[in-house]
C-alpha positions in Angstrom: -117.4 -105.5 -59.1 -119.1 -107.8 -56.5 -115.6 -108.5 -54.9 -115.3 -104.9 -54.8 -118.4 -104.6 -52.7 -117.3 -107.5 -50.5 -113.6 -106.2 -49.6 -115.2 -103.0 -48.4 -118.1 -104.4 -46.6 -114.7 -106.8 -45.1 -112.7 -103.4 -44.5 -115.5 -101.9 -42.5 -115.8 -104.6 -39.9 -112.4 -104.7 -39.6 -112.5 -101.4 -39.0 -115.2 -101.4 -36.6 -113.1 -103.9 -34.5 -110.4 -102.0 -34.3 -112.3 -99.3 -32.8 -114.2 -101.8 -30.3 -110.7 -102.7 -29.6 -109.7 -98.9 -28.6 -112.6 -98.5 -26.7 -112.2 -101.5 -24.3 -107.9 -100.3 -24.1 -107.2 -103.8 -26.2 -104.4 -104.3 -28.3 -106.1 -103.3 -31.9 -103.5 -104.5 -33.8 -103.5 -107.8 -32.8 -107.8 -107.5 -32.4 -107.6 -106.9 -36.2 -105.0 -109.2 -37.2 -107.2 -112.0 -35.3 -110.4 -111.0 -36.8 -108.9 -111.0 -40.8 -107.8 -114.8 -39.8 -111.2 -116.3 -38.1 -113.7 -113.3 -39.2 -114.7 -110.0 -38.1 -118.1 -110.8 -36.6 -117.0 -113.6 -34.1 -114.4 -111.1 -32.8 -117.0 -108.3 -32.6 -118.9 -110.5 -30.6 -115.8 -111.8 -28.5 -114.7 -108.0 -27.9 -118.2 -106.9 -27.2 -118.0 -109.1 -24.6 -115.3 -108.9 -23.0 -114.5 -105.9 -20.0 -112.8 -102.6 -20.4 -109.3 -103.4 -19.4 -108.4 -100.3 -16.9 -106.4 -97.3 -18.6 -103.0 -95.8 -18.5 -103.4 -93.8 -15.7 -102.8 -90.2 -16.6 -100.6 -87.6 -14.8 -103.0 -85.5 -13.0 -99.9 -83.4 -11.0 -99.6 -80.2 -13.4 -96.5 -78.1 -13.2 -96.3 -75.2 -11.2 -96.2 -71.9 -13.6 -92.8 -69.7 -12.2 -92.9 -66.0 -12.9 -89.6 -65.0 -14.2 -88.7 -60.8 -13.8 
């Protein structure tokens, strides 16, 4: 039962960097793959850290409408 407890405690700061990873446009994959091999807490701190990288850049031109009779 105590290993239960522990895996989920495990799964939530896992969790909690991949969403630290979303936030600052980071590769969560990877972010989550790194923290199950060192630990979840020294890459919370590393990602906390670290700087937004800059977004995709989103396509602000919108289409014009044509009325067709």
């Amino acid at each position: 039962m105590d290993w239960i407890i522990v895996l989920l405690i495990y799964a939530v700061f896992i969790y909690g960097v991949y969403k630290l990873a979303i936030s600052k446009n980071r590769d969560p994959g990877g972010w989550m793959l790194a923290s199950i091999i060192i630990s979840p807490l020294i890459i919370l701190v590393v990602l906390a850290i670290m700087q937004k990288l800059p977004g995709k850049k989103q396509n602000t031109s919108r289409r014009k409408k044509t009325n067709k009779k």
